[in-house]
C-alpha positions in Angstrom: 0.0 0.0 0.0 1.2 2.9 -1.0 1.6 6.2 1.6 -0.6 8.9 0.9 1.3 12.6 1.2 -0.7 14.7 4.1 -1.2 17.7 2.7 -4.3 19.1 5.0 -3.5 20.6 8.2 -6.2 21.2 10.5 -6.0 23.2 14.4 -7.1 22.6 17.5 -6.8 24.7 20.7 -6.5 22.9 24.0 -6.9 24.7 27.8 -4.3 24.8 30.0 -5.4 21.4 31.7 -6.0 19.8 28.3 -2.5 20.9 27.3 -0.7 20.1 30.9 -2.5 16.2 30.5 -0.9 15.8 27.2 2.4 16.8 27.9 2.2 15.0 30.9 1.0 11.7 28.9 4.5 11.8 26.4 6.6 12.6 29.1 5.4 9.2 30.8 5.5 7.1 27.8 8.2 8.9 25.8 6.1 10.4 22.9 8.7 11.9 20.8 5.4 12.6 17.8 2.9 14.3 19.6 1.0 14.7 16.2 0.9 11.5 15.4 -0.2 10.4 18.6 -3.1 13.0 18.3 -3.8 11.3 14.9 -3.6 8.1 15.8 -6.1 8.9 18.8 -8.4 10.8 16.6 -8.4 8.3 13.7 -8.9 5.4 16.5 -12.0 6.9 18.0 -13.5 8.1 14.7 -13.4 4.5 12.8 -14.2 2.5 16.3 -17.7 5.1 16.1 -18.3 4.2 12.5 -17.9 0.5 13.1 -20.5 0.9 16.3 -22.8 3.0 14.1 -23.1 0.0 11.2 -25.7 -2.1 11.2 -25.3 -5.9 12.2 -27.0 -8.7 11.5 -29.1 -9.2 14.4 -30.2 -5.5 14.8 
C-alpha cells in the first residue's frame, strides 16, 4: 500500500489542563510525535464510532 502525502492541516486549541494532560501523557510514555499520537487517537475513536454506528445482522 502505498503512503498517501498529508497535505491538509487542521487546528485545534486545547486549555491549559487539556495541554498540561498531554504533555504529561509523552513525558510518561516517551512520545517523541505528539502529532501522530493526536492522529492516531483521533483516527482510532473516529473509525471505532463508524464500526459501532453500522448495522449488524441481528439488529
Amino acid at each position: 500500500m502505498k503512503k498517501q502525502p498529508r497535505e491538509y492541516r487542521i487546528s485545534i486549541l486545547l486549555n491549559e489542563s487539556e495541554l498540561r494532560a498531554l504533555d504529561r501523557f509523552c513525558d510518561k510514555y516517551d512520545v517523541a510525535n505528539r502529532s501522530r499520537l493526536i492522529r492516531e487517537t483521533l483516527m482510532r475513536a473516529i473509525l471505532k464510532q463508524l464500526d459501532n454506528d453500522q448495522p449488524t445482522l441481528f439488529d
